[in-house]
N, C-alpha and C positions, 0 to 999 in steps of 0.2 A: 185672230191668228194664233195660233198653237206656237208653242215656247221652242221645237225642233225647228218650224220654217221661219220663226224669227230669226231664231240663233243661223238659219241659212243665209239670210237674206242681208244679215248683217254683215257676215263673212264675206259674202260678195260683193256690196257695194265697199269695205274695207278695202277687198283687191281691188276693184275700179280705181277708184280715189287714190290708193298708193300709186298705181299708174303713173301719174301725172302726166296726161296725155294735153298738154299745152299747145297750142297752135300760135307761135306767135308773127303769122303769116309768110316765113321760109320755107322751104320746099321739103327743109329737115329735120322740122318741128313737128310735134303732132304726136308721133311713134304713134299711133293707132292700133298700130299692131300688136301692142300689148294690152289694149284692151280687148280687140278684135280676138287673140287666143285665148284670152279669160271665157269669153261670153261665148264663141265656139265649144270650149271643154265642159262650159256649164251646161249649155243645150247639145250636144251630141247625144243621142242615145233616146231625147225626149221625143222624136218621128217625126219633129217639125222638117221642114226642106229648107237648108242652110245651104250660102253660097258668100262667098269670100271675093270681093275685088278689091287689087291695088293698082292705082293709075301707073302707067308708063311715067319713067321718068321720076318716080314720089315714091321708093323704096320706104317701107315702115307707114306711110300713108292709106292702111287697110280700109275698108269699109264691109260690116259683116252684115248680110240680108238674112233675114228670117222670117219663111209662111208660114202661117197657119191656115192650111185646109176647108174652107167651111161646109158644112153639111147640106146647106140650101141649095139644090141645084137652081133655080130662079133668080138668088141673088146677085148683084150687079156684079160686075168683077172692077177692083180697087187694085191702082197699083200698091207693089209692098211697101211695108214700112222697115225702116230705116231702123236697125238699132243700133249702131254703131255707126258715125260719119266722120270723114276726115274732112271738117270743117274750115 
């Protein structure tokens, strides 16, 4: 890894981690959503297809989805993964 996308990559999990997106199983725990606008602001602009849910009821409880495209028209189709969960 080159010393620019460390020095990225550090900074971002930095922001993750200050988050402190704690779930300590109340409806008002979690805040998600602040990691959810990190990782939205990060990937915006990179063409992947981003999609943001928060449950009824669970304010600040985001979950942020992110495809990635693939090239193989053959290939199986996989639901997405998960980068962000309000666990």
């Amino acid at each position: 890894m080159n010393d620019a996308l460390t020095a990225q990559t550090v900074e971002l999990l930095q922001q993750l981690i200050r988050n402190q997106c704690v779930n300590d199983g109340t409806v008002a725990s979690g805040q998600e959503v602040r990691t959810s606008d990190v990782l939205r602001g990060y990937l915006e602009g990179s063409g992947l297809d981003i999609e943001v849910y928060e449950p009824d009821g669970a304010p600040g409880r985001k979950s942020l989805v992110a495809r990635i495209e693939g090239s193989d028209p053959a290939a199986p189709t996989t639901p997405p993964t998960t980068v962000s969960s309000s666990n």
